[in-house]
C-alpha positions in Angstrom: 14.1 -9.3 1.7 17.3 -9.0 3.8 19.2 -5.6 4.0 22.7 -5.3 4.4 24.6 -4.6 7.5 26.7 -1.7 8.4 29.6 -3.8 8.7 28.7 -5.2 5.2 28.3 -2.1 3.9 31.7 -1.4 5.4 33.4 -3.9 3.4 32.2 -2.2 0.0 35.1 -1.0 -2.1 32.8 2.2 -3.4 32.2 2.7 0.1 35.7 3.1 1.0 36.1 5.6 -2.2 33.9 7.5 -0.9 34.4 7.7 2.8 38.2 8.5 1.6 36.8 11.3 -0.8 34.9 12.9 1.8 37.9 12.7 4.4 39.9 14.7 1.9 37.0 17.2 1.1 37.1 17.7 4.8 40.6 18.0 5.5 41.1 20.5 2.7 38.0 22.5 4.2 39.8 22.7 7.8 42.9 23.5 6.4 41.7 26.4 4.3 42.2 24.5 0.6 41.9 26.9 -1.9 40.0 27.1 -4.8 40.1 24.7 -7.9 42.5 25.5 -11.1 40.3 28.1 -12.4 39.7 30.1 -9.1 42.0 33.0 -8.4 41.5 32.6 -4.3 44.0 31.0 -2.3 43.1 30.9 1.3 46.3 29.0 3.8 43.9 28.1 7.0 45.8 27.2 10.6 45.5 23.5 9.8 47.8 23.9 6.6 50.5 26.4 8.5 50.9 23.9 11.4 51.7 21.2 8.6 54.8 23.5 6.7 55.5 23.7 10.6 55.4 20.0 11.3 57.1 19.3 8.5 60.2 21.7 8.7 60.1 20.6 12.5 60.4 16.7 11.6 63.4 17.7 9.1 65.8 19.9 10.9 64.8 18.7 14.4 63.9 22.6 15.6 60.5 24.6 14.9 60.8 27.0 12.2 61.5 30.6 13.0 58.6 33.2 11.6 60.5 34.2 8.9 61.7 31.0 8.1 57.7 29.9 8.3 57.0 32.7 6.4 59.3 31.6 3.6 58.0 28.1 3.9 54.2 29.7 3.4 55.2 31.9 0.6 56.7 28.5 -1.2 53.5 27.0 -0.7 51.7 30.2 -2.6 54.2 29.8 -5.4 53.7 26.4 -5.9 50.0 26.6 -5.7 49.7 29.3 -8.3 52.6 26.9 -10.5 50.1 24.5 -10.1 47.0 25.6 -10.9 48.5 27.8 -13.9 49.9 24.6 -15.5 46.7 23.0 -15.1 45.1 25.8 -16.5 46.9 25.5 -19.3 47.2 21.4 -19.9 50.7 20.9 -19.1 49.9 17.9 -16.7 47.7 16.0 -20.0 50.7 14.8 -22.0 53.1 14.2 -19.0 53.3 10.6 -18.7 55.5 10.9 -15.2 52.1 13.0 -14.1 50.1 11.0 -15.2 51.5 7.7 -13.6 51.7 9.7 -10.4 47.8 10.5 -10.2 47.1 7.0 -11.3 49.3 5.7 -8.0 47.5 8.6 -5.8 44.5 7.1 -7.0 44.9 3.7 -6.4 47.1 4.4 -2.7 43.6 5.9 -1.6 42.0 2.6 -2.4 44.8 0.1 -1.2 44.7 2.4 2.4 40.6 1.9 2.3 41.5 -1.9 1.9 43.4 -1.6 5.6 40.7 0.6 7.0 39.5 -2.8 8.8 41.6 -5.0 9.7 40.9 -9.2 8.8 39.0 -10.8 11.4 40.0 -13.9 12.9 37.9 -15.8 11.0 38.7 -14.2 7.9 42.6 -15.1 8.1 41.7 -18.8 9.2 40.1 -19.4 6.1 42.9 -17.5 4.0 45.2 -20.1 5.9 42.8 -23.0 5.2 42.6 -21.8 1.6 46.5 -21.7 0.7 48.1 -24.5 3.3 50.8 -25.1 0.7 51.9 -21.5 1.2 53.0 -21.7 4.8 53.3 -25.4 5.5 56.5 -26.1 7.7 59.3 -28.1 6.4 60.1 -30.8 7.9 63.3 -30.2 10.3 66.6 -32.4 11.0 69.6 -32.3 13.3 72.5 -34.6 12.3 76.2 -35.1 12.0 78.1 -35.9 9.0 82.0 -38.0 7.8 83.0 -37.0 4.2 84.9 -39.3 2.0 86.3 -37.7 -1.0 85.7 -39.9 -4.2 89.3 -37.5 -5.2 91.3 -38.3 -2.8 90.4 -42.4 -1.9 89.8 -43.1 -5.9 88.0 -46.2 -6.3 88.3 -47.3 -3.1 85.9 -44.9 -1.8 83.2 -47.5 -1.1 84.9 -49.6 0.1 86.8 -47.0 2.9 83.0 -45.8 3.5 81.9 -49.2 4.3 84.5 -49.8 6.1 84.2 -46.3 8.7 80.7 -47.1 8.8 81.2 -50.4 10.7 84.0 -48.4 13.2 81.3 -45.4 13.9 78.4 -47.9 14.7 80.7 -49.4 17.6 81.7 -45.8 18.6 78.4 -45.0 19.0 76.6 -41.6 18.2 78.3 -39.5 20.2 82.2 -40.4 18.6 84.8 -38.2 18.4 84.7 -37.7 13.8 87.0 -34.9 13.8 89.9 -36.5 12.9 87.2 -39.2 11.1 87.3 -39.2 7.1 88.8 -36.5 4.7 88.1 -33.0 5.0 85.3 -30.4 3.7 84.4 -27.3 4.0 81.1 -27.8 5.4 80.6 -28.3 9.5 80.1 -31.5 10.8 77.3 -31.2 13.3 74.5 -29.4 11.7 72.6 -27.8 14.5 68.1 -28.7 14.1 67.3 -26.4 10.7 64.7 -26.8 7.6 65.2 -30.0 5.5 66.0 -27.4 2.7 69.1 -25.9 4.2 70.6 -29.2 4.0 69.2 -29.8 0.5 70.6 -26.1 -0.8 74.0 -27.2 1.0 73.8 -30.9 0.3 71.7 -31.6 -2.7 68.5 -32.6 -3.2 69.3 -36.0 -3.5 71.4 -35.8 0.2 67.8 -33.9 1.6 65.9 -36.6 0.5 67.4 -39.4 1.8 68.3 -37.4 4.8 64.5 -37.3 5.4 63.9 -40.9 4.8 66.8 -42.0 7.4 65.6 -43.6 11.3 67.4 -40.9 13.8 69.3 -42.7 16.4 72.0 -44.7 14.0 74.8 -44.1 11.4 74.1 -44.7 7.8 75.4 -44.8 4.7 77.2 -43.8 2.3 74.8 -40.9 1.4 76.0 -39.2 -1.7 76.0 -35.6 -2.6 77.9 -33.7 -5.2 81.0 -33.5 -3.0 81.3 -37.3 -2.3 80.4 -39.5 -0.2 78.6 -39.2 3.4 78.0 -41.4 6.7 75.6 -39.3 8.8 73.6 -39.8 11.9 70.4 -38.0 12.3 70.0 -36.5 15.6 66.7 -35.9 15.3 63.8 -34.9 12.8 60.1 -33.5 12.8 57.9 -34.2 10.5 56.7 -31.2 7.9 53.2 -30.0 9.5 50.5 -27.3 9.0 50.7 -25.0 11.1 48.7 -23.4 13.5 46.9 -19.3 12.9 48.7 -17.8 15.5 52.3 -19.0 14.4 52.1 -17.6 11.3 49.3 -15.2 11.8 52.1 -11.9 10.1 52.5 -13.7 7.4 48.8 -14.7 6.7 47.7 -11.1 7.2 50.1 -9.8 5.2 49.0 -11.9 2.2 45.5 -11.3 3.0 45.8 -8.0 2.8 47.7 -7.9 -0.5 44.9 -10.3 -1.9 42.6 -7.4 -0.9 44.3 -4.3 -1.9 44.2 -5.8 -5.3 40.5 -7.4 -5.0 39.9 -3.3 -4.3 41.8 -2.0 -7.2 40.1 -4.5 -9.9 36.8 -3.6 -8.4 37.0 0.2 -8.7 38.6 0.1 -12.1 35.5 -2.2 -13.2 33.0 0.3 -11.9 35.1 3.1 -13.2 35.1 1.4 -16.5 31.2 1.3 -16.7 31.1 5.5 -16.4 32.9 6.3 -19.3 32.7 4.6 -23.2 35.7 3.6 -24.0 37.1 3.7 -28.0 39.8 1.5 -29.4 40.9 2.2 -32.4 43.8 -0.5 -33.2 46.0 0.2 -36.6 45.3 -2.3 -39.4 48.6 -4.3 -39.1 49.2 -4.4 -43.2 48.8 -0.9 -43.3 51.7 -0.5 -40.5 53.8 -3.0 -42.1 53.3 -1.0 -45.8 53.9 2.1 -44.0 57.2 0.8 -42.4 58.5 -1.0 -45.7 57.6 2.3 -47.2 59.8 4.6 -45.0 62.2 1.9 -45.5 62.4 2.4 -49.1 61.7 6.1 -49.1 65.3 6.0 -47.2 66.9 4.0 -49.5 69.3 5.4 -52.5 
């Protein structure tokens, strides 16, 4: 029979609760935590001071003078005895803002137990090698581009592009095209970038012959929704997976979503299996009676 390991044990969500529940019992132990909501003893230890200090220090760049520390402790009584009193007396049950705030408290202690250990190398490789899709590399293309405006050549458009194309192949691909075709307002030499900067400037019909196209030569006429375009591709490289380490930030940080939530679903299922839970749903013709009853009950 195997047994697990610490590390293994490590990774267990309860595990985490825990170790966070204890942390907090401790902390509140050193810094002289008080009592619950029904205890009348409310002891501020040396650890809880120096955080008011800390505190008013980080905010007004300047440690607190004693009477201003001693205004900041007496706040802290006063909103302790606040506290418990409206606890005491319910006030927090029916408050749906308090409510959602313990609930987030709650689940921020289990998201922060997700990070207690960082992914593994391992671990992130076969995140990557599970979602490729997710960080593959677009291809990338460097090129130059002539417009001819279907509005200002008319028919003849084709025929003009045709035409230009024939000139620019004897020019070669380094030819002057600034006084070349009719104006745009879109650069002419497009620096290497992402196939889909051209297609979100372009088209995607432009992109995707753009991507098809043998670098090194002029062709055309490429159409987008502007016109008509002779372009020469520079150069191009291929979309490619890429490797961990280029995209290793990106990969954790998903990872690390994946597994605060992994975390939250777990405790909430193990939560779910201490208490018996009742739901008692309205009978829908009874609702819609009782609302075509108020309606007539309001009626003249």
């Amino acid at each position: 029979m195997s047994h697990p390991t610490i590390r293994s044990l490590l990774r267990e969500p309860l595990v985490h609760f825990l170790l966070f529940g204890a942390a907090l019992f401790l902390f509140f132990s050193w810094t002289g935590g008080s009592g619950g909501p029904g205890s009348n003893r409310i002891v501020i230890g040396p650890g809880q001071v120096e955080h008011l200090a800390t505190g008013f220090a980080r905010t007004w760049r300047r440690p607190p003078t004693q009477h201003e520390l001693k205004g900041l402790v007496d706040d802290f009584v006063r909103e302790e005895m606040a506290t418990r009193e409206a606890r005491s007396m319910g006030l927090e049950r029916e408050d749906t803002v308090i409510r959602r705030r313990l609930r987030q408290k709650l689940e921020f202690l289990v998201e922060d137990a997700a990070e207690a250990m960082p992914p593994t190398d391992a671990e992130l490789q076969a995140w990557l090698d599970a979602h490729p899709e997710s960080y593959r590399r677009d291809p990338e293309v460097a090129f130059r581009q002539v417009f001819l405006s279907p509005d200002a050549r008319g028919d003849g458009v084709e025929a003009d592009a045709k035409q230009l194309l024939k000139k620019l192949e004897s020019l070669g691909p380094d030819a002057d095209i600034t006084r070349l075709g009719d104006s745009i307002m879109l650069p002419e030499e497009f620096e290497r970038a992402p196939l889909t900067v051209a297609s979100r400037m372009f088209g995607s019909e432009f992109a995707g012959r753009l991507d098809e196209i043998e670098p090194g030569r002029w062709t055309g006429p490429i159409p987008s929704g502007y016109g008509l375009h002779l372009v020469f591709v520079r150069e191009r490289i291929e979309g490619r997976s890429p490797q961990l380490e280029e995209v290793r930030d990106a990969v954790t940080r998903d990872l690390l979503t994946s597994r605060r939530k992994e975390q939250l679903e777990t405790m909430y299922e193990r939560l779910l299996e201490s208490y018996d839970v009742v739901i008692d749903m309205p009978d829908p013709e009874m609702s819609s009676a009782a609302g075509d009853g108020s309606n007539a009950a309001g009626s003249p």
